[in-house]
N, C-alpha and C positions, 0 to 999 in steps of 0.2 A: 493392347491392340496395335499392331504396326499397319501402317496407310501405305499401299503401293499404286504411285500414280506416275507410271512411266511410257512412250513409247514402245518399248521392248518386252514389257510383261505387262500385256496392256488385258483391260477386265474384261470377262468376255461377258455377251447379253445375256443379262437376265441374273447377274451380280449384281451386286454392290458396289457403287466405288471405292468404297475400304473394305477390305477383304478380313476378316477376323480369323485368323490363324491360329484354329483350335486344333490341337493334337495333341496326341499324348505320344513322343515318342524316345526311345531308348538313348541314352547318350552315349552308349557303348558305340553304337549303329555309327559306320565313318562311312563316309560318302564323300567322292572327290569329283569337282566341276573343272570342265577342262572344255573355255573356251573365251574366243579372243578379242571379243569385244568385252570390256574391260568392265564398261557400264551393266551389262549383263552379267558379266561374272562376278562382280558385286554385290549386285541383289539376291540374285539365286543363291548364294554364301550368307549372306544374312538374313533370307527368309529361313533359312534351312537351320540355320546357327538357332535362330530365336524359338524354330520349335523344336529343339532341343538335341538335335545332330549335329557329332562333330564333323566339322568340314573343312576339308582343303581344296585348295584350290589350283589350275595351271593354266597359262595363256596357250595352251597348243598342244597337238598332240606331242611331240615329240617332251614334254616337259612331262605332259600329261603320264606317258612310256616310264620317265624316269620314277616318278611317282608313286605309281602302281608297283614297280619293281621293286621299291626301296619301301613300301609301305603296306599293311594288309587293310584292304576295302569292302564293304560288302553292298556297295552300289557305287555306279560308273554314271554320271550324266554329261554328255560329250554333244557339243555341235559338229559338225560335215564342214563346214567347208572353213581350213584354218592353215595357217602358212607351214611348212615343214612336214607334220606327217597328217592328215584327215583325221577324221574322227573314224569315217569307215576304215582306214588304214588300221588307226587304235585298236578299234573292235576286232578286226581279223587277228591284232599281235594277243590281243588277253584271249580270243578263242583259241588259236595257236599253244599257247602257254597253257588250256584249259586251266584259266583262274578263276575261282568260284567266287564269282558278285554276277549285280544283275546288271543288268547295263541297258540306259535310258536313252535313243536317239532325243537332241533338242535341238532340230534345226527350221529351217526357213522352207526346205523342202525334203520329204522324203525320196531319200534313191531306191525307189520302187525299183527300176531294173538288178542294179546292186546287189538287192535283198534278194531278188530272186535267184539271182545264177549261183547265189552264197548261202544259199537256207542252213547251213550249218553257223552261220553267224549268231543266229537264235536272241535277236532283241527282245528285250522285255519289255517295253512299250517305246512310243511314239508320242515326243509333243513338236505341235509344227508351230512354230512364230508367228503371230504373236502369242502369250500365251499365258494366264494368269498366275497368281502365284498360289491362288486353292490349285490349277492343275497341276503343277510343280509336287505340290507336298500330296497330292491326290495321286499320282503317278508313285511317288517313292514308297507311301505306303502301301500301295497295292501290288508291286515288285517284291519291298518285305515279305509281304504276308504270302505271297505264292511262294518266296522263296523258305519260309518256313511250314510250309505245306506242299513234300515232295509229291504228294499223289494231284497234285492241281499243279498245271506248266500251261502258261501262253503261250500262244503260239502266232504264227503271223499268217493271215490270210492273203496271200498273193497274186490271185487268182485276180483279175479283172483290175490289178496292181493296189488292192485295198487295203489300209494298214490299217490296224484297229488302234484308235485312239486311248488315253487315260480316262477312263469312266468319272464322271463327274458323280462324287458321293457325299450323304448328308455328312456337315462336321459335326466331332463330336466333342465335349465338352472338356475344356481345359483341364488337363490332371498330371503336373509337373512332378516329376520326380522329388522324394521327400529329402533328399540329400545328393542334389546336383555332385559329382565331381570340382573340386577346383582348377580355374582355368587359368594355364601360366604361358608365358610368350619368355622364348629363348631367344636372344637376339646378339649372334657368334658370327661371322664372317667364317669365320675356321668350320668345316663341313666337319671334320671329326669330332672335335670338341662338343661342337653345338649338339650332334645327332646322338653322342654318345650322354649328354644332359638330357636330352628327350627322351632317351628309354631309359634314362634311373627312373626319370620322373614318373613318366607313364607306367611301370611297371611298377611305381609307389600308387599306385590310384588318381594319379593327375592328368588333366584333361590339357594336353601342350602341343603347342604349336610351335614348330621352329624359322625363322626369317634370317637372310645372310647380312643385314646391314641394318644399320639404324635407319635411314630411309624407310628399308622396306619394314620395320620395324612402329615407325611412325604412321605411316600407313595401314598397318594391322589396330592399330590402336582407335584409327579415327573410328575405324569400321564396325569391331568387335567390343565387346564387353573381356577386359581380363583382372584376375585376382591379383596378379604377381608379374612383373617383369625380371626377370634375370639376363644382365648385357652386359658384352663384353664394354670396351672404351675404342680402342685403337682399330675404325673398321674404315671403309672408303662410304663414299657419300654423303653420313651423317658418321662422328661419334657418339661413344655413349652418352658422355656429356652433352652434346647438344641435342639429343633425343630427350634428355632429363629434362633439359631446358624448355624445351617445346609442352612437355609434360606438365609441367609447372606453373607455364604461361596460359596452358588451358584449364587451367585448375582441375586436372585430371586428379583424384585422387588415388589412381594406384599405387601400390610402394615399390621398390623398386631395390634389387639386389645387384649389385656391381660386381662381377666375376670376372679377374682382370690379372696381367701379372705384376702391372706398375699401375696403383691409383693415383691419379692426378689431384695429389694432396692441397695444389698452393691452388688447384681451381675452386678445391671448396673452401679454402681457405679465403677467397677472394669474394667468394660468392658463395658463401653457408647454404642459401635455400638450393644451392644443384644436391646436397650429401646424399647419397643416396640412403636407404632403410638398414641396409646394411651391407658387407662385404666379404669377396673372397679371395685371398688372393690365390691364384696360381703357382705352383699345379696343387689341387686340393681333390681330398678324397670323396667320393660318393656319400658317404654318411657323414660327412660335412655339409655337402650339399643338402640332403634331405633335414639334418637337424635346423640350418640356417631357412631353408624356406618354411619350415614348420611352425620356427619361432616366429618369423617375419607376418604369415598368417595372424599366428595367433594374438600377437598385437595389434594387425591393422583389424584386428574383428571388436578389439575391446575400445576400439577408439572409430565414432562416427568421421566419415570421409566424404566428401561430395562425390554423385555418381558422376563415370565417363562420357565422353559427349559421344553415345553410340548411337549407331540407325542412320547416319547423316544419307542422305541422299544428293 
């Protein structure tokens, strides 16, 4: 059970104040959150992560754009008001593009006028802030299921500027997938390298997430649950090493693959517990790649590890 006690996803009457986060949902299902309050866009990524959707995430529309273009979604949850491009901007650019997801307004207020002069925008619901996290997952499943039910479409009642909210529905009982995907974090400064590791991997049945810096790398970590790290060494804000190191010091048990063109031999030399689990060097082929993380698995599964300090709020 995860506890959501926040300002911004705050419970609404006649909940509970821990909200029990039963669903049963697809982990195929990717859903990308695209908005810029950070605190928000944290929770909404880890509610959604915990019931069993992968998710990405962007501070903005404009990130949000690059995203959608570079990635296939099958639901859009975007705030209105954010620096660069809007959310109703976003939504005009994926209708534009007619890209098939559904797309969730999550903001403070609905642009009632907006929606109106644009009915071809065609939202799939509406959550207004404050707003729980059963309506979050209450909202996405019910976008799902119309959206895999072409003879059923929402529609937005405008008339008297009325937007029809996320139906609030019984939950139903916990029933997780009998064999999760495994979930691995790519962490390459180099956009080609990295992205071109994300679709071996994904296209091997791996559930991966890619980040440009150990930073942003370290941050993924505090947040999510993952199986595997694969990171380069030589990035700006954090190295791989000192991302190992931070690993280490939090007694994170993940293992960790070093993909790199020069290993920094005399650092583990100097300091044994940074080695990583194992290594690749540069430039190495795709089923090197896959043999190496398959091994690294199969090892960290036969030897117990303490779990990652995930959920931190």
């Amino acid at each position: 059970m995860v506890c959501i006690m926040t300002e911004q996803i705050a419970t609404q009457a006649g909940e509970p104040a821990c909200t029990a986060l039963q669903r049963q949902a697809n982990p195929r299902r990717r859903i990308l959150v695209v908005e810029d309050d950070p605190d928000i866009r944290r929770i909404n990524a880890m509610v959604l992560h915990y019931a069993g959707y992968h998710v990405d995430t962007a501070a903005d529309g404009a990130s949000g754009w690059s995203a959608l273009k570079a990635g296939r979604y099958d639901v859009l949850i975007t705030d209105n008001n954010m620096p660069r491009v809007t959310g109703m901007e976003l939504i005009k650019k994926v209708r534009s593009e007619e890209m098939p997801l559904s797309v969730i307004l999550a903001s403070g207020t609905a642009p009632s006028e907006d929606l109106e002069q644009n009915p071809w925008l065609q939202l799939d619901a509406v959550l207004l802030k404050p707003y729980s996290a059963k309506a979050i997952l209450d909202a996405v499943e019910g976008v799902l299921r119309e959206a895999d039910s072409p003879q059923v479409s929402g529609t937005l009642d405008l008339k008297e500027n009325k937007i029809p909210q996320a139906e609030e529905r019984a939950a139903k009982p916990v029933q997780y997938p009998a064999s999760p995907p495994r979930r691995i974090l790519v962490v390459d400064d180099d956009g080609d390298t990295r992205q071109l590791s994300v679709d071996v991997l994904t296209g091997s049945g791996y559930d991966v997430e890619g980040v440009n810096d150990g930073a942003a790398g370290w941050n993924s970590l505090q947040t999510f649950d993952y199986d595997l790290v694969i990171t380069d060494n030589k990035m700006p804000r954090m190295t791989g090493v000192e991302m190992i190191g931070k690993l280490r010091s939090a007694n994170m048990g993940v293992p960790v693959i070093m993909a790199t063109r020069f290993l920094p031999i005399h650092e583990f030399a100097s300091r044994p517990w940074l080695k990583p689990d194992a290594s690749l060097e540069r430039p190495f082929s795709n089923d090197d790649l896959l043999e190496t993380v398959k091994k690294v698995l199969v090892e960290a599964d036969g030897h117990p590890r303490p779990l990652s300090s995930v959920w931190r709020l």
